[in-house]
C-alpha positions as CSV (number, residue, x, y, z in Angstrom):
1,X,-34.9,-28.9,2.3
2,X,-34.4,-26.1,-0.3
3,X,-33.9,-23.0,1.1
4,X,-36.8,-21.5,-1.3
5,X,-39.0,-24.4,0.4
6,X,-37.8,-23.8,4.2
7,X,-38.9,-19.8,3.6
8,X,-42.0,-20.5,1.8
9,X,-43.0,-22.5,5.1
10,X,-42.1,-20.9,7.5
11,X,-41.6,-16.9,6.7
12,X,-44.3,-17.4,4.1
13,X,-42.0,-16.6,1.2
14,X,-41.1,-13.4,2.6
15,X,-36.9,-13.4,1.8
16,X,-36.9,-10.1,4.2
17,X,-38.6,-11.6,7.0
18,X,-35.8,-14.5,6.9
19,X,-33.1,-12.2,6.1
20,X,-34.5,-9.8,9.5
21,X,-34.6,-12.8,11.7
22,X,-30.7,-14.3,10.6
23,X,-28.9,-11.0,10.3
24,X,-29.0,-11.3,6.3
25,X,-30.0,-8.5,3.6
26,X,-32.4,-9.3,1.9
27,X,-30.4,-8.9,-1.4
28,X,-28.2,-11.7,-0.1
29,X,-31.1,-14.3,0.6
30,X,-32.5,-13.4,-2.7
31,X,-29.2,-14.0,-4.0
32,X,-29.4,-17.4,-2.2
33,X,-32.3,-18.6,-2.7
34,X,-31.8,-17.8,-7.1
35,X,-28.8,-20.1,-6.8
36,X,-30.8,-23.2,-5.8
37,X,-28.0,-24.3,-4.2
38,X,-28.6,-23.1,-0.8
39,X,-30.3,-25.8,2.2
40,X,-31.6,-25.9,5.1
41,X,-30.1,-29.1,7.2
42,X,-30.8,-29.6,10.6
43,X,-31.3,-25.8,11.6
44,X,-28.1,-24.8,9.4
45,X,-27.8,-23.3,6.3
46,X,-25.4,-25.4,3.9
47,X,-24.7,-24.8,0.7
48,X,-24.0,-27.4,-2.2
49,X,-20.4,-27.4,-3.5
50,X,-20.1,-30.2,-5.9
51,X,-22.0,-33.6,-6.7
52,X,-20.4,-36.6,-5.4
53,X,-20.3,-39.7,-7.7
C-alpha cells in the first residue's frame, strides 16, 4: 500500500505521528510520502526504483 494510504489509516494522516513512532522527521516523511514512490510491504518501507517490463 502507498505510504500516503498506510498513514491515512493508521496515524490518521498525521506525517508527525508516523515520523515520531519510526525515528523519522517529519520533513522526511513529507518528503516521502510527495514522491508517491514510497510503500508499505509487509511491515517495511520499500521504495519504487524502476518499472519492470
Amino acid at each position: 500500500m502507498k505510504l500516503r494510504d498506510y498513514i491515512l489509516q493508521n496515524y490518521d494522516g498525521n506525517n508527525a505521528a508516523f515520523g515520531r513512532a519510526n525515528d523519522l522527521s517529519r520533513t522526511a516523511v513529507s518528503m516521502m510520502v510527495n514522491k508517491g514512490t514510497y510503500y508499505i510491504v509487509d511491515g517495511l518501507l520499500m521504495i519504487a526504483r524502476r518499472e519492470v517490463k
